[in-house]
N, C-alpha and C positions, 0 to 999 in steps of 0.2 A: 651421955653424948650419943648421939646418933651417927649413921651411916653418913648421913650430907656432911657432918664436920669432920670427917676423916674423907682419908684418900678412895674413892670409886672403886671395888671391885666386882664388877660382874661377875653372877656362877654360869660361869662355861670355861672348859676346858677342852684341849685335843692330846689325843694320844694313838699314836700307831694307827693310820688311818682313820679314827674315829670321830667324833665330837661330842659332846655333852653340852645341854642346854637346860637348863630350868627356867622354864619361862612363863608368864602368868599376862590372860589376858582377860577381854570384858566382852558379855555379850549386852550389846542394846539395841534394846528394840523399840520401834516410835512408829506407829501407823503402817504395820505391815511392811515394815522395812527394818533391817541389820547396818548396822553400822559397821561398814571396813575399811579397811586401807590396802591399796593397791600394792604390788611385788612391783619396784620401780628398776631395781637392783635387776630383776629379771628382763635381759635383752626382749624377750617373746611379748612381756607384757599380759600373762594369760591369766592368774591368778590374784586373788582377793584372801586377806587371813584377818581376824579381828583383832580390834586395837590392845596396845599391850608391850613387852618385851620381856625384857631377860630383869630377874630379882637380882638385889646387890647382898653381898654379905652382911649380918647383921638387921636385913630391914622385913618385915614381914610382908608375908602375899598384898596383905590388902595395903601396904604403903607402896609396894610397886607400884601397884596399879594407878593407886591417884599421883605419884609421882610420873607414870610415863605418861598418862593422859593431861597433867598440867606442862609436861614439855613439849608433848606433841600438837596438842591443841590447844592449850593455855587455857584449859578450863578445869571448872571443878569437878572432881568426879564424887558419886556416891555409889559404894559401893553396898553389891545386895550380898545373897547368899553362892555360896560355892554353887554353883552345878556340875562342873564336869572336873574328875583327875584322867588327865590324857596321857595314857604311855605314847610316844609317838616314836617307832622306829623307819627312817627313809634311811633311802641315797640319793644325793647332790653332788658328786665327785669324790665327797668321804660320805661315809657310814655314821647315818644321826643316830642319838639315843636323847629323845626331850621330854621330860617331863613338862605337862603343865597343867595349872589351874585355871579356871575359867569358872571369873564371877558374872553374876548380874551385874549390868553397870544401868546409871541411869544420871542426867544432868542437873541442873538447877530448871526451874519453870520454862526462864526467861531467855539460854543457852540457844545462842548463834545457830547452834547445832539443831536445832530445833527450829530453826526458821524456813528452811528448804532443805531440800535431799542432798546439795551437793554437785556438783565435788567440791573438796575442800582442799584446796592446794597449798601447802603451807611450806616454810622456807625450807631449801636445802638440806639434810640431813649430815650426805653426804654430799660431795661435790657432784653435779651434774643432775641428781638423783630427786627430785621433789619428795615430799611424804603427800600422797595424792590420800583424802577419805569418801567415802561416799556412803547414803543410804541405798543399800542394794533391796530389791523387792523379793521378801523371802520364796512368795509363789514363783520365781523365776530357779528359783534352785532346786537340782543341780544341771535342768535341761539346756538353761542358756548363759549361768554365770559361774565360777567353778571360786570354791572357795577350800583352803586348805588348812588341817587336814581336810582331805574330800567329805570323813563323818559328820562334819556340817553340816555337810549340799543337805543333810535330811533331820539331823537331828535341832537345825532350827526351824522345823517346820512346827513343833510342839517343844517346848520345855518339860523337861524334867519337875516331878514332884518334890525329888529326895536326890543329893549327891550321887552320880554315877560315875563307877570306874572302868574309864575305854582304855583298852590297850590295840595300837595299831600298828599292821607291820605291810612296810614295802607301801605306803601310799602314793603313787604315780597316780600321774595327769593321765586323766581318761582322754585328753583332746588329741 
């Protein structure tokens, strides 16, 4: 029995101002461009993170990922190799502590996704809130498009050969 025939439970928890998050996401790349999705949730607007979310109990990294990417974009995902374990320590009102993974991701030949840059505006998530995607142009980062955590803005300028372990503290918006 899998995770989908049982009840849903995301890994995140809060405690005495804190939060925890495990979360697992994809890096894809197509002609010099990243694939992201906008922070809608965020009033400002200023921010880009790549596709992905939170693992459920029971399910492995790489079924998160083609699970969040067939709900979010209704398509198929393939996933590659690990590249990044991300400690990620911020503040948003509480005190984050997230771990995440971060695979290659890459589509089918034929994928919508693959047809133009974007955006890609898809239903409601939450109320009011679109899930907005787009291929951002990685030579624009991090001078004129800010993507979070910020260790992005540079470390998709090159990939990684072999899994790397980032740990990041206090990442604020340089804007």
């Amino acid at each position: 029995m899998t995770m989908t025939d049982k009840t849903r439970t995301m890994i995140t928890f809060k405690a005495e101002g804190h939060k925890f998050t495990y979360r697992i996401g994809g890096i894809a790349i197509h002609e010099g461009r990243v694939l992201c999705q906008k922070a809608t949730l965020d009033p400002r607007g200023t921010f880009w993170f790549l596709p992905g979310g939170r693992a459920e109990l029971g399910e492995s990294s790489q079924e998160t990922l083609r699970r969040e990417i067939q709900e979010e974009l209704g398509e198929e995902a393939h996933i590659g190799r690990l590249l990044y374990v991300v400690e990620n320590f911020f503040s948003d009102k509480v005190d984050h502590h997230e771990v995440g993974l971060y695979f290659e991701l890459s589509f089918p030949e034929d994928s919508y996704l693959y047809q133009h840059p974007g955006p890609f505006e898809l239903p409601e998530e939450l109320e009011n809130h679109p899930m907005i995607f787009e291929w951002l142009p990685i030579a624009e980062l991090p001078e004129k498009l800010w993507v979070r955590p910020n260790f992005f803005c540079t470390a998709l300028q090159a990939l990684p050969d072999y899994t790397q372990h980032v740990i990041l503290t206090n990442d604020a918006n340089p804007h």
